[in-house]
SEPA-180249 format. One line per 10 residues: number of its first residue (from 1); their letters; for each residue y, z, x of N, C-alpha, C. Coordinates in nm, 2 decimals, decimal comma. Layout:
NUM> A> Y/Z/X/Y/Z/X/Y/Z/X ~ ...
//
This chain:
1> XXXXXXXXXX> 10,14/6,90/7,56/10,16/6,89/7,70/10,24/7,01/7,76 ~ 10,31/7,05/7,65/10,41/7,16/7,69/10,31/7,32/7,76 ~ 10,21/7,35/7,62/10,12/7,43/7,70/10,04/7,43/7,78 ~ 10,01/7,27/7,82/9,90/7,23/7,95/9,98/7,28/8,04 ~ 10,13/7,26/8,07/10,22/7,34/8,16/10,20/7,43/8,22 ~ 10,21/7,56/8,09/10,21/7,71/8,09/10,08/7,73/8,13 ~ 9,96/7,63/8,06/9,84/7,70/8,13/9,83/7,69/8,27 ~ 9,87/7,55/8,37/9,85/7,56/8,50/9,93/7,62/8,57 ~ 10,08/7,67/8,47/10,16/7,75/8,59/10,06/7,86/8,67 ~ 10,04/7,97/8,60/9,92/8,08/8,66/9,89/8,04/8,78
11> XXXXXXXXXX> 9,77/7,88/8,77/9,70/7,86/8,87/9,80/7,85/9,02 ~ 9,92/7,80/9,03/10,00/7,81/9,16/9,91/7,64/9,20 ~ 9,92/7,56/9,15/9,88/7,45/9,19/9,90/7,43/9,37 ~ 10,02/7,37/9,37/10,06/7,39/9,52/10,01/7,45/9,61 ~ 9,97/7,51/9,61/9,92/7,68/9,69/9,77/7,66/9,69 ~ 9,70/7,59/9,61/9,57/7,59/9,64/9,51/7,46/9,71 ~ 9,56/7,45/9,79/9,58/7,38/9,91/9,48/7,45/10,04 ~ 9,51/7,57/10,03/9,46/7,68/10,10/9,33/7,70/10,12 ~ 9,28/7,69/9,99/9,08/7,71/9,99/9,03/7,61/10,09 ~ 9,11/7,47/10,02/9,01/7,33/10,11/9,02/7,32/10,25
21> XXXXXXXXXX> 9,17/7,42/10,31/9,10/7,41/10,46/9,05/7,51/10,50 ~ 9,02/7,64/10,45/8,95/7,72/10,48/8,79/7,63/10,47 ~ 8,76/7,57/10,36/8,62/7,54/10,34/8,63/7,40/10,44 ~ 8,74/7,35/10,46/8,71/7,25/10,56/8,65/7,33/10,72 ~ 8,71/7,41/10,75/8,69/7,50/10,85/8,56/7,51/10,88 ~ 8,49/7,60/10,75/8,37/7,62/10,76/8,27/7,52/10,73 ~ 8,28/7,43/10,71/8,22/7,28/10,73/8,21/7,24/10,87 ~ 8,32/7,26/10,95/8,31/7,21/11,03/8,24/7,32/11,18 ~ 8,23/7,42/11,14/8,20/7,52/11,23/7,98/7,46/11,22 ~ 7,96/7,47/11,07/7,86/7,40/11,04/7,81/7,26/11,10
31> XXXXXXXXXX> 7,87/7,20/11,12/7,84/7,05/11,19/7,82/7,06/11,31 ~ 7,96/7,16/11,35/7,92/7,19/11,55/7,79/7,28/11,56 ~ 7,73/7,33/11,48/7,66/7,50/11,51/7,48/7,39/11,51 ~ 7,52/7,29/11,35/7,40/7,28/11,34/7,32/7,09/11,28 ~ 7,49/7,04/11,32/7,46/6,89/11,29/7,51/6,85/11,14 ~ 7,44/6,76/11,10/7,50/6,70/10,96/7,46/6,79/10,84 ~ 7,55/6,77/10,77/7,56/6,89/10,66/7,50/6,84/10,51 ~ 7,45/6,89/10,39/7,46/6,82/10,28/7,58/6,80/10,20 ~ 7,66/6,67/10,13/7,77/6,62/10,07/7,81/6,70/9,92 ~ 7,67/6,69/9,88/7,67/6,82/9,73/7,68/6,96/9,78
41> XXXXXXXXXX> 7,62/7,02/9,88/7,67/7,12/9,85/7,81/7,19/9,97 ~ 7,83/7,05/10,01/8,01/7,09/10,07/8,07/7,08/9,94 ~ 8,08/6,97/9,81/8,16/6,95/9,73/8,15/7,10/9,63 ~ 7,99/7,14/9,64/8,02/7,26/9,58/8,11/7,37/9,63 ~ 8,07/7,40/9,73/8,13/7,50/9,83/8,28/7,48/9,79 ~ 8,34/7,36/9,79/8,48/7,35/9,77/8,52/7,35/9,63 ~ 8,42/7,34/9,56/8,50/7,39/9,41/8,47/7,50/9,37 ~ 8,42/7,61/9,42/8,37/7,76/9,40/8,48/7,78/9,48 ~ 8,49/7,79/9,60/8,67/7,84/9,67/8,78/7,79/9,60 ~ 8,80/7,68/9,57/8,92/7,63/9,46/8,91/7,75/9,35
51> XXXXXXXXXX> 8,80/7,70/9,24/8,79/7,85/9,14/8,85/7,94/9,22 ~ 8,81/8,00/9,26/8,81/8,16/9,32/8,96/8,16/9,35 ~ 9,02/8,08/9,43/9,17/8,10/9,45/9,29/8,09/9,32 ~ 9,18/7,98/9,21/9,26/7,96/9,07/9,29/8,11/9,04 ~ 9,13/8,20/9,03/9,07/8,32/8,95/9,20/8,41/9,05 ~ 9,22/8,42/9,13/9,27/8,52/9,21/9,43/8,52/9,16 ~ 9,50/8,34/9,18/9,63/8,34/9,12/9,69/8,38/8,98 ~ 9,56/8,38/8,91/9,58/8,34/8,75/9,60/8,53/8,73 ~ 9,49/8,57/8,79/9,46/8,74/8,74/9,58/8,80/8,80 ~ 9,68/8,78/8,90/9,74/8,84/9,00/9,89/8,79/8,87
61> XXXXXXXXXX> 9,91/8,66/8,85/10,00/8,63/8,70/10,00/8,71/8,60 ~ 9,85/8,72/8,51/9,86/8,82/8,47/9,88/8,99/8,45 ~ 9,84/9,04/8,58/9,86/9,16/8,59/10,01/9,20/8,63 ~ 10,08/9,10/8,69/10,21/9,14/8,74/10,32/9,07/8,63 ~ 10,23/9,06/8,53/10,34/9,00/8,37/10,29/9,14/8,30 ~ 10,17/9,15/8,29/10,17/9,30/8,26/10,27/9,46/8,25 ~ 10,25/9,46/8,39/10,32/9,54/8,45/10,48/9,50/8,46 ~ 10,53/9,42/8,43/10,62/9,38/8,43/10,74/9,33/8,55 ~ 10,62/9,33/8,69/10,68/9,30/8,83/10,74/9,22/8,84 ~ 10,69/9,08/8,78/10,79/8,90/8,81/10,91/8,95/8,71
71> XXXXXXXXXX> 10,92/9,03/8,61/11,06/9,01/8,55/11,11/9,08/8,62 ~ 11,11/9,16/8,71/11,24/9,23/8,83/11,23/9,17/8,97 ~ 11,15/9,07/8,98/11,14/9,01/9,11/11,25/8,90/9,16 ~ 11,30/8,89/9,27/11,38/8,80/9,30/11,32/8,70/9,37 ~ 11,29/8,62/9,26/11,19/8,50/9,29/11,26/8,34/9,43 ~ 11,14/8,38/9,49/11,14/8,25/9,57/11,08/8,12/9,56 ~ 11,06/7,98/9,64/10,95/7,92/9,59/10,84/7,95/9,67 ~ 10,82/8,09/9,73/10,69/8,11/9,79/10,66/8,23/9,75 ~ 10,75/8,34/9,69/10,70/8,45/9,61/10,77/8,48/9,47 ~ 10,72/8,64/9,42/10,79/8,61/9,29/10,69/8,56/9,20
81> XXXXXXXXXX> 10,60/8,50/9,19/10,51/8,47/9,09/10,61/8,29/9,02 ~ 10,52/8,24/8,91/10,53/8,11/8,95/10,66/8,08/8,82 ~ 10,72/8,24/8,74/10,81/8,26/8,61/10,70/8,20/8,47 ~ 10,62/8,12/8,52/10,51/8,13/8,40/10,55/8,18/8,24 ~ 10,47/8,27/8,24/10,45/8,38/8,17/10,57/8,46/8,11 ~ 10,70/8,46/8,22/10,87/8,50/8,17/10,90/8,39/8,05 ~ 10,86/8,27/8,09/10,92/8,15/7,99/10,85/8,12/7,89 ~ 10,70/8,19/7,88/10,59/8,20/7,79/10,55/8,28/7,77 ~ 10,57/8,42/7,74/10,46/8,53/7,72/10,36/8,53/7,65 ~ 10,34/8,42/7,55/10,22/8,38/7,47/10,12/8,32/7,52
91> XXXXXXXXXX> 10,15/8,28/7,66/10,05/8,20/7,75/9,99/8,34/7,89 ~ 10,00/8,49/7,82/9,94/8,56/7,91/9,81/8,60/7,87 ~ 9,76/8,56/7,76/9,61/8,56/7,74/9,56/8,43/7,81 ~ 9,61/8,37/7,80/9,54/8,18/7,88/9,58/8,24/8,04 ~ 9,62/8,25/8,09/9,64/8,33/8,20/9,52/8,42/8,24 ~ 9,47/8,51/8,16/9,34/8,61/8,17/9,24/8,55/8,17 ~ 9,23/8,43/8,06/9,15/8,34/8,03/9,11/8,23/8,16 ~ 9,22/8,19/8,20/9,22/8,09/8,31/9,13/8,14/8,46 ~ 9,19/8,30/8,44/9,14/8,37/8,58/8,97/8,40/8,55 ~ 8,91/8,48/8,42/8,80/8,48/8,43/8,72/8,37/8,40
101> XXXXXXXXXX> 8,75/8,27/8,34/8,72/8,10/8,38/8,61/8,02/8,49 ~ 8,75/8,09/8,56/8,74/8,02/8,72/8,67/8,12/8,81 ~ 8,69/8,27/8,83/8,60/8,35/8,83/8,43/8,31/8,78 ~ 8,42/8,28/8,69/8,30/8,25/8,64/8,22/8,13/8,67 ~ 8,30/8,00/8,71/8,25/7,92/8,76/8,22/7,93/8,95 ~ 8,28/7,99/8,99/8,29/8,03/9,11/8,15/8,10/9,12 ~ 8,11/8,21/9,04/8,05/8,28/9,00/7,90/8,22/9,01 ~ 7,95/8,10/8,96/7,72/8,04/8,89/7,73/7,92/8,99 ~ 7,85/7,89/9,08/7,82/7,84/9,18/7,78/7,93/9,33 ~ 7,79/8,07/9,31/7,73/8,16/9,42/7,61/8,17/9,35
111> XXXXXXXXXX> 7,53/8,18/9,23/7,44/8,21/9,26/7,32/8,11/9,25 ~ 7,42/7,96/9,23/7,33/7,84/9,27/7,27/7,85/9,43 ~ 7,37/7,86/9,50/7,33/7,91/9,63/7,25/8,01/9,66 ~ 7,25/8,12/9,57/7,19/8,24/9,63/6,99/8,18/9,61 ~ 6,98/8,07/9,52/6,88/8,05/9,46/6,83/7,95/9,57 ~ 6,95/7,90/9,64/6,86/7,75/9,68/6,87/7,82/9,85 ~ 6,92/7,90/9,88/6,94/7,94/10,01/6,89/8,08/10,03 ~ 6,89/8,16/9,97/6,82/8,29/9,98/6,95/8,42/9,93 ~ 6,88/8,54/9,98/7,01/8,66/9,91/7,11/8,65/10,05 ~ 7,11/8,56/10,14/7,19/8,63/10,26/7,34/8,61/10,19
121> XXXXXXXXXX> 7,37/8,56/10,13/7,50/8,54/10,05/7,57/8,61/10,00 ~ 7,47/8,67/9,94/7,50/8,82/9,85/7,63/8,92/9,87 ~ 7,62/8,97/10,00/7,70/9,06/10,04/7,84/9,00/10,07 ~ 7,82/8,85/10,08/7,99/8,81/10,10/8,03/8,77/9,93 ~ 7,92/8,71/9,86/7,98/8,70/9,69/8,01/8,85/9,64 ~ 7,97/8,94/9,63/7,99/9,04/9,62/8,11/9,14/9,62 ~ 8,13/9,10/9,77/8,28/9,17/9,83/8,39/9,05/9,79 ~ 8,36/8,91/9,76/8,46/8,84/9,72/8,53/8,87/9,54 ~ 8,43/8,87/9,49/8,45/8,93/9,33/8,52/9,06/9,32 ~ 8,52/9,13/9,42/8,53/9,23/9,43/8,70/9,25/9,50
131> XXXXXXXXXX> 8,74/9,17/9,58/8,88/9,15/9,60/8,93/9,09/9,49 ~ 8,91/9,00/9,43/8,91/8,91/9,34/8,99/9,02/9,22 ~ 8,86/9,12/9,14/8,89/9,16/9,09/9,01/9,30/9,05 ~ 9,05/9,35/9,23/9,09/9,51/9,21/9,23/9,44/9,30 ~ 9,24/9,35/9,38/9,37/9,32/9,45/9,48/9,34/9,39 ~ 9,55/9,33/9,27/9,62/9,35/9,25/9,66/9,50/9,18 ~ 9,57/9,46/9,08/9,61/9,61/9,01/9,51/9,77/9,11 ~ 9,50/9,75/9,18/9,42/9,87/9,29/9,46/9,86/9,45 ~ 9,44/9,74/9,52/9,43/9,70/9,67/9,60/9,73/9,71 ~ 9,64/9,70/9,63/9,79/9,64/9,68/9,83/9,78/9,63
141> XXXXXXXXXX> 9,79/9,89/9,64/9,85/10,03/9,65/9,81/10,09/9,75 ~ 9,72/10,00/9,86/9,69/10,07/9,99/9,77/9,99/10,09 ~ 9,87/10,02/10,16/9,88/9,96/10,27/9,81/9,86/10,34 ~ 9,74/9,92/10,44/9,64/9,85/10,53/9,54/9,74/10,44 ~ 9,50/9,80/10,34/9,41/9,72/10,27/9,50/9,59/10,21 ~ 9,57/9,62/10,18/9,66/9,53/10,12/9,68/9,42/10,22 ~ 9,74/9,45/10,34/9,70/9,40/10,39/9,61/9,28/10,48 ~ 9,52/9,32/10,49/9,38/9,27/10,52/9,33/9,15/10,40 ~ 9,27/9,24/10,31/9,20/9,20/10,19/9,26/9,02/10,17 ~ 9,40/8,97/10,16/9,37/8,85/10,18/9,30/8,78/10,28
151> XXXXXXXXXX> 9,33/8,81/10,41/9,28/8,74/10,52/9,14/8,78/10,53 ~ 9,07/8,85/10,44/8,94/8,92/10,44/8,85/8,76/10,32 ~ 8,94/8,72/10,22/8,88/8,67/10,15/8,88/8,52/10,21 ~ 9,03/8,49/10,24/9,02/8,34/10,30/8,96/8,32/10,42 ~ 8,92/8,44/10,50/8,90/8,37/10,67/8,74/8,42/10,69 ~ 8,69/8,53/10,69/8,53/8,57/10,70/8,50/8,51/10,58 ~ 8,54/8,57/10,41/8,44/8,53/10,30/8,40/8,41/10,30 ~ 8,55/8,32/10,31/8,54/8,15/10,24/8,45/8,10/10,37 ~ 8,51/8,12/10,50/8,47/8,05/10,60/8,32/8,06/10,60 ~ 8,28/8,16/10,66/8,15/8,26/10,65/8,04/8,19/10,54
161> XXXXXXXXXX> 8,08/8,22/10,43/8,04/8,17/10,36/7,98/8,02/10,29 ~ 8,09/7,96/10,34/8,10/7,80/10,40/7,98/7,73/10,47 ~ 7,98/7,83/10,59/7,90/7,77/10,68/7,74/7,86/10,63 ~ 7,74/7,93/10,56/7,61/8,00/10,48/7,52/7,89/10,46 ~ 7,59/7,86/10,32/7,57/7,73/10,23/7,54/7,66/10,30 ~ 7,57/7,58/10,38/7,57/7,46/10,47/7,44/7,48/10,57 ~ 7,42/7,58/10,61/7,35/7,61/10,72/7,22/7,67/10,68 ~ 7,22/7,80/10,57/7,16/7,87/10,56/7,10/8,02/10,68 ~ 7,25/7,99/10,72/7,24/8,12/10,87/7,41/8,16/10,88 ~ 7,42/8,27/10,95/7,55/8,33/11,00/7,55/8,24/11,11
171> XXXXXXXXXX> 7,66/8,28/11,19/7,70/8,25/11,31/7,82/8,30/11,38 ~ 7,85/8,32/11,56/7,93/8,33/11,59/8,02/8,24/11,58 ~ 8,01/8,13/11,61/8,10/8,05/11,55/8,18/8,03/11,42 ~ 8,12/8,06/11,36/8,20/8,05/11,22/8,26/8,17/11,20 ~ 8,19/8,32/11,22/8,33/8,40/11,26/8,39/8,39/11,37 ~ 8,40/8,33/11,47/8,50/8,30/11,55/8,60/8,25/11,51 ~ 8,55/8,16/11,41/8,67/8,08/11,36/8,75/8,11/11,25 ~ 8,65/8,20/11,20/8,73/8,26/11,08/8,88/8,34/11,07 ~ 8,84/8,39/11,21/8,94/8,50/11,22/9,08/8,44/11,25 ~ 9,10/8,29/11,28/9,21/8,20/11,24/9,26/8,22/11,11
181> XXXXXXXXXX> 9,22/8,20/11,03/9,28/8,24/10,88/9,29/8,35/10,82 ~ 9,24/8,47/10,86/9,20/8,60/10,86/9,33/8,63/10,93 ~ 9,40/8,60/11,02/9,56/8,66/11,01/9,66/8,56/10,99 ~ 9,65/8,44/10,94/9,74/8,40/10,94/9,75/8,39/10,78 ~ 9,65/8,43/10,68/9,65/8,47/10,52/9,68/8,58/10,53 ~ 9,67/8,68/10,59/9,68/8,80/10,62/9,87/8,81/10,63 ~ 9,90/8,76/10,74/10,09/8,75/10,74/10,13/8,62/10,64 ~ 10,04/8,56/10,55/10,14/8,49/10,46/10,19/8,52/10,37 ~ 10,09/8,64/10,32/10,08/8,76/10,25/10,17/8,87/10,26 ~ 10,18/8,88/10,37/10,28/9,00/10,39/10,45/8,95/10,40
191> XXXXXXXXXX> 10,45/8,79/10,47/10,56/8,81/10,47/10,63/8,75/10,33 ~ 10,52/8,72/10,24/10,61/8,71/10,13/10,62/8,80/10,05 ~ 10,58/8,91/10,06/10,62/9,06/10,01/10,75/9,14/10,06 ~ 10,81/9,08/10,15/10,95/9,12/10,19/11,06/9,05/10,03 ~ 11,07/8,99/9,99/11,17/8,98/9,89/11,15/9,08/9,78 ~ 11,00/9,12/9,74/10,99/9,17/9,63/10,98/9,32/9,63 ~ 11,02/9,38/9,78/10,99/9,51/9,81/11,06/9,58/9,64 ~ 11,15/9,61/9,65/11,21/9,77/9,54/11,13/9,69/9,42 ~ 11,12/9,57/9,35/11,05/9,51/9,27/10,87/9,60/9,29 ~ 10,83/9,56/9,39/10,67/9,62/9,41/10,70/9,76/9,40
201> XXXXXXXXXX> 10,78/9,83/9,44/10,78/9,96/9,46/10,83/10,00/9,28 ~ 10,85/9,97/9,24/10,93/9,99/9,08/10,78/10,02/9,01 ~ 10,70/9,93/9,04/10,56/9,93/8,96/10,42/10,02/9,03 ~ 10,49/10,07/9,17/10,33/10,14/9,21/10,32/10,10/9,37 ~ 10,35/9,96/9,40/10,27/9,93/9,47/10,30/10,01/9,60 ~ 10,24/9,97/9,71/10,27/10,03/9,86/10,19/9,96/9,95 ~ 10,28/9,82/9,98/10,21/9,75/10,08/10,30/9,79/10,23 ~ 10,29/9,73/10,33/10,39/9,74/10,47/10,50/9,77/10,48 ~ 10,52/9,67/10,36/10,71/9,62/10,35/10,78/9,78/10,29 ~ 10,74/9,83/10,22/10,75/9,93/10,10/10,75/10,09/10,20
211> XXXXXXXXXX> 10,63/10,09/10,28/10,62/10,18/10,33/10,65/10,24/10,46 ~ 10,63/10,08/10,58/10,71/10,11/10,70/10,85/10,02/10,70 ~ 10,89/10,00/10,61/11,02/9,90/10,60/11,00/9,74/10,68 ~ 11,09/9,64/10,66/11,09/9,50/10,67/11,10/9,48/10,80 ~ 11,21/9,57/10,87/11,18/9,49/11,00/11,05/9,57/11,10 ~ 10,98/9,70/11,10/10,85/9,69/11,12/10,77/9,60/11,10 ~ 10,76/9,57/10,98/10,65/9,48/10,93/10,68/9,33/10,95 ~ 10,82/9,28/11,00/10,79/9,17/11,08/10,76/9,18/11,18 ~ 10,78/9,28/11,23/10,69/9,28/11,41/10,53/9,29/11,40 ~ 10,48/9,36/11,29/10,35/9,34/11,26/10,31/9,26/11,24
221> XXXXXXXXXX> 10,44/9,11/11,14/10,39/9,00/11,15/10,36/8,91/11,26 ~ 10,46/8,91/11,33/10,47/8,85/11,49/10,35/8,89/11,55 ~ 10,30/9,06/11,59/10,18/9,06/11,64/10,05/8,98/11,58 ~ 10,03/9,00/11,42/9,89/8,89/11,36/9,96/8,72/11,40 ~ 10,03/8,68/11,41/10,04/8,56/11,45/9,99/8,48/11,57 ~ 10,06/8,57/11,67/10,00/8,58/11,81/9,87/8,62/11,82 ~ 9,80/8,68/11,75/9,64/8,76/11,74/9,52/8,63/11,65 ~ 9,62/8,52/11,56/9,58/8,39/11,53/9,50/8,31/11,66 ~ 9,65/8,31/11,71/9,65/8,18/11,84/9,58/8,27/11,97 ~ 9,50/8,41/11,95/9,47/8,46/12,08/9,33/8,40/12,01
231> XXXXXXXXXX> 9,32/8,44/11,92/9,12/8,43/11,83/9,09/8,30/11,86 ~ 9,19/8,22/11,85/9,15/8,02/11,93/9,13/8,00/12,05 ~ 9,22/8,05/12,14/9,17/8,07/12,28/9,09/8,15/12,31 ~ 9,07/8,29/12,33/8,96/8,36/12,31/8,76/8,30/12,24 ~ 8,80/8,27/12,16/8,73/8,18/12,10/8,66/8,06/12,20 ~ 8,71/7,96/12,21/8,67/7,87/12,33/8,66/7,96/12,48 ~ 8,72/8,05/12,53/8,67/8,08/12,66/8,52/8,20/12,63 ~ 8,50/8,21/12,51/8,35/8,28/12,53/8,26/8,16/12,47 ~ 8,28/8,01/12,48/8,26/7,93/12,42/8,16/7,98/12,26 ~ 8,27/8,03/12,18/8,20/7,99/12,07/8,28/7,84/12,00
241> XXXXXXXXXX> 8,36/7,83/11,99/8,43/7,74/11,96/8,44/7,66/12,10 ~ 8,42/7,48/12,08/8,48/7,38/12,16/8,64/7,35/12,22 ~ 8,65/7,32/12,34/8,75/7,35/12,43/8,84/7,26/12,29 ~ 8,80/7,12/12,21/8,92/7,06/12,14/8,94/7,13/12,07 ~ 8,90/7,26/12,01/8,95/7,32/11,92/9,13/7,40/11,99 ~ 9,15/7,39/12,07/9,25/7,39/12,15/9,33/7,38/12,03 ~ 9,30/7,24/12,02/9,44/7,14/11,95/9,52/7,24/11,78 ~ 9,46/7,36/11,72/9,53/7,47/11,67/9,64/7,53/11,75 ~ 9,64/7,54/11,85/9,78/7,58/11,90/9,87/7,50/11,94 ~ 9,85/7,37/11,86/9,97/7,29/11,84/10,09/7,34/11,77
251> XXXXXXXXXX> 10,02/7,39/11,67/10,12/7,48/11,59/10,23/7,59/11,61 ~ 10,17/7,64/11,75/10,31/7,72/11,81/10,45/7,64/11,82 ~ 10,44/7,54/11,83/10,58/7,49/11,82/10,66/7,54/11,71 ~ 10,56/7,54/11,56/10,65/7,59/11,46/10,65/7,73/11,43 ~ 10,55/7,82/11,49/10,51/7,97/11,48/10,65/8,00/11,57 ~ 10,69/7,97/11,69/10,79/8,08/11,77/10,90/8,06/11,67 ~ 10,94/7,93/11,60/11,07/7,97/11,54/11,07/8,06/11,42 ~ 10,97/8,03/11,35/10,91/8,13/11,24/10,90/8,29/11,27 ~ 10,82/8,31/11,36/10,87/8,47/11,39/10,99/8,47/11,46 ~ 11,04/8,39/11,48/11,17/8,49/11,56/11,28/8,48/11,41
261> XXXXXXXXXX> 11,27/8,38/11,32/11,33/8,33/11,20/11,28/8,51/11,09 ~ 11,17/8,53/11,08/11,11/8,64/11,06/11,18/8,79/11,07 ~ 11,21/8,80/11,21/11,20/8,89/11,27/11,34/8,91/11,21 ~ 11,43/8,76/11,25/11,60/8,81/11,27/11,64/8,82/11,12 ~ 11,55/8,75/11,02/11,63/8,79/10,84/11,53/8,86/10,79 ~ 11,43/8,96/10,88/11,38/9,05/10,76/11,42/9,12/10,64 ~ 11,57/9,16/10,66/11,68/9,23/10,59/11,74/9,12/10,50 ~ 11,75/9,00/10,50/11,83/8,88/10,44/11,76/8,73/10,33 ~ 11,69/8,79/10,24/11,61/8,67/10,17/11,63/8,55/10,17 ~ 11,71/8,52/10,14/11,76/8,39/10,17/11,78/8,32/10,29
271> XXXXXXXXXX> 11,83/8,38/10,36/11,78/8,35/10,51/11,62/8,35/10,58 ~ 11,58/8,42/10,48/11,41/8,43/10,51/11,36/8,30/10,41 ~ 11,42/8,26/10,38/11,30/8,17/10,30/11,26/8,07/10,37 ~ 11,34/7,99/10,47/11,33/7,88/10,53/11,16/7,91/10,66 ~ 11,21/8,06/10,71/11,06/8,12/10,80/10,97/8,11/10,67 ~ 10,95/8,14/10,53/10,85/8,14/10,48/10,79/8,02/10,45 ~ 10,86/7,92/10,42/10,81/7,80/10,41/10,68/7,74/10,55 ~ 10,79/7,76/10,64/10,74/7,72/10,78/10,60/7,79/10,80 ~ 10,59/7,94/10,72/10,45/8,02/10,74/10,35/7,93/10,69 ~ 10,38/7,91/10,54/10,28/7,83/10,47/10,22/7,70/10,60
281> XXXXXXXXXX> 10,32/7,63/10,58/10,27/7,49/10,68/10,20/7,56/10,78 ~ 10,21/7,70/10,87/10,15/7,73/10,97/9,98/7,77/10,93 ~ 9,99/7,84/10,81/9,87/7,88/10,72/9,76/7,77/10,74 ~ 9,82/7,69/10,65/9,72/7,55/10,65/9,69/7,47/10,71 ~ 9,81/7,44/10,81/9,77/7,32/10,94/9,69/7,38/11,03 ~ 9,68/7,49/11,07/9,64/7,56/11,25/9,46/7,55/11,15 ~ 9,42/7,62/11,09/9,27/7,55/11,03/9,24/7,47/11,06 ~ 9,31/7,38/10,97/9,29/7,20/10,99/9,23/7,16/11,09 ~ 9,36/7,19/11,20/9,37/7,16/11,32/9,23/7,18/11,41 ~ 9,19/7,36/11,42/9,07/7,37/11,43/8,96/7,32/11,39
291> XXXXXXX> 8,95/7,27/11,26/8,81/7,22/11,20/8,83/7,09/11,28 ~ 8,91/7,02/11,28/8,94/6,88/11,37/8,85/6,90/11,49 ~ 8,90/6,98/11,56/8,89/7,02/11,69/8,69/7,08/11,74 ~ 8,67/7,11/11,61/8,54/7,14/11,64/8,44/7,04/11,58 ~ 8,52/6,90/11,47/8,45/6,82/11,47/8,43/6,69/11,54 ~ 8,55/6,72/11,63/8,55/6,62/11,74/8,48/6,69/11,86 ~ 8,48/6,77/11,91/8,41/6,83/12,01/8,29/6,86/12,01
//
C-alpha cells in the first residue's frame, strides 16, 4: 500500500480535476455546434485527457527530482511538486514509468480517433505530445512559451480536440471557447511559479516570475484573467457562444479578490497562498460554468 502511495503521488491526483472540465467544455461546445454526441467516444476523449494530464504531472515529478528543484522548493499545497520522490527516491523510475504509461495510453487513444475520424487530429495530437514531452525540461526556459504552452494544451488542444472526436470538424465555437481555459491555465501556471522563483532559477529555468520579477507578473496575471472573462463575453456578442454561457462570469466574484490578493502578496508566499487556492477554484469552475451555459442554451 505504502508504494501504491508513492506511485500516485507523481500523478497530483487532486489536480486532475482539470482535464474533465476542459473535455466537459468541449463536449459541450459539440452538442451546441452539432446536437447529440457519441457516449463511447466522450468517455474516451476523457480518459486520453486524464492520461495526458497523469503523463504531464508524472514527467514534470520526475524531471524536477532529477534536477533537483522540489528539494530547494518552498513547497505549497498548489506548488512545489507533490514531495513524492523527496520521501522516496526509489519511486523516481515508477514516476518515468507512470508518465510514459499514461502518455502511451493517451497515445492509442489519439490514434483510435485518428482511424475512425480521419488525420484532421493529427496536428493537435502532435503538438500535444509535444508539450507533453519538452515542457519541463526545454519550455519552461522560454519565458513567453512557458507561459502559454499550458493554456495551449488545456484550452485549444484538450478543447479543440474534444469537440474533433465528437464532431469530426473544427469550429468557431469550440475555439471560442477554448480560449477560457487557455488563460486561466495559462495564469494558474504562472501564478504558482511565484514561490519557487530563486528555486527555478537555481536549475535553469526563466519563466515571468524569474525574469520580469513577481509583481510584473501579477499584473500580467490580472490582465490574462480579465482577457478570460473578455473571451466569454466577446464570445456571445459575435454569437459564437450562447447568451447562457454568460453564467462563466459568475466567477468574478472570486477573480477580483484573487487578483487584487495576487497583486498585493506577490512579494509574500504565505500570504499568496490563500489567492492561489481561490485561482484553482477559478480554473475549474468558469469552464464548468461555460459548458453549462452552452448546454443549456
Amino acid at each position: 500500500m505504502n508504494d501504491l502511495k508513492y506511485l500516485l503521488g507523481p500523478m497530483r491526483l487532486p489536480f486532475l480535476i482539470l482535464a474533465p472540465a476542459c473535455v466537459l467544455l468541449g463536449l459541450a461546445t459539440a452538442v451546441w455546434a452539432s446536437g447529440p454526441v457519441s457516449i463511447l467516444y466522450s468517455l474516451l476523449a476523457l480518459v486520453g485527457a486524464i492520461a495526458a494530464h497523469i503523463s504531464v504531472n508524472a514527467l514534470n515529478e520526475y524531471f524536477d527530482y532529477r534536477s533537483g528543484l522540489d528539494s530547494k522548493t518552498e513547497r505549497t499545497p498548489f506548488s512545489g511538486g507533490s514531495g513524492t520522490l523527496q520521501e522516496r527516491p526509489a519511486m523516481a523510475r515508477g514516476a518515468l514509468s507512470t508518465g510514459l504509461v499514461a502518455l502511451a495510453v493517451s497515445g492509442l487513444i489519439g490514434v483510435y480517433f485518428l482511424r475512425v475520424r480521419g488525420l484532421g487530429l493529427l496536428p493537435l495530437a502532435l503538438l500535444g505530445v509535444l508539450v507533453i514531452l519538452t515542457y519541463t525540461p526545454w519550455l519552461a526556459r522560454t519565458p513567453v512559451v512557458c507561459l502559454i504552452a499550458p493554456g495551449l494544451g488545456f484550452g485549444p488542444l484538450m478543447v479543440l480536440g474534444t469537440h474533433w472526436v465528437l464532431t469530426g470538424q473544427y469550429s468557431l465555437v469550440a475555439l471560442a471557447a477554448s480560449l477560457v481555459p487557455f488563460f486561466l491555465v495559462s495564469d494558474l501556471l504562472l501564478l504558482n511559479q511565484f514561490p519557487d522563483v530563486e528555486a527555478d532559477r537555481s536549475v535553469g529555468r526563466r519563466n515571468l516570475p524569474i525574469v520580469l520579477g513577481k509583481r510584473t507578473s501579477s499584473i500580467i496575471y490580472v490582465a490574462f484573467l480579465l482577457l478570460a472573462y473578455l473571451s466569454i463575453g466577446l464570445g456571445v456578442y459575435l454569437e459564437y457562444l450562447p447568451t447562457a454561457s454568460l453564467v462563466g462570469l459568475g466567477t468574478l466574484v472570486v477573480a477580483v479578490p484573487t487578483a487584487i490578493g495576487a497583486y498585493r502578496h506577490a512579494e509574500d508566499t504565505k500570504s499568496l497562498v490563500p489567492s492561489m487556492g481561490l485561482n484553482v477554484v477559478i480554473t475549474v469552475v468558469t469552464p464548468v460554468l461555460v459548458a453549462i451555459g452552452l448546454l443549456a442554451g
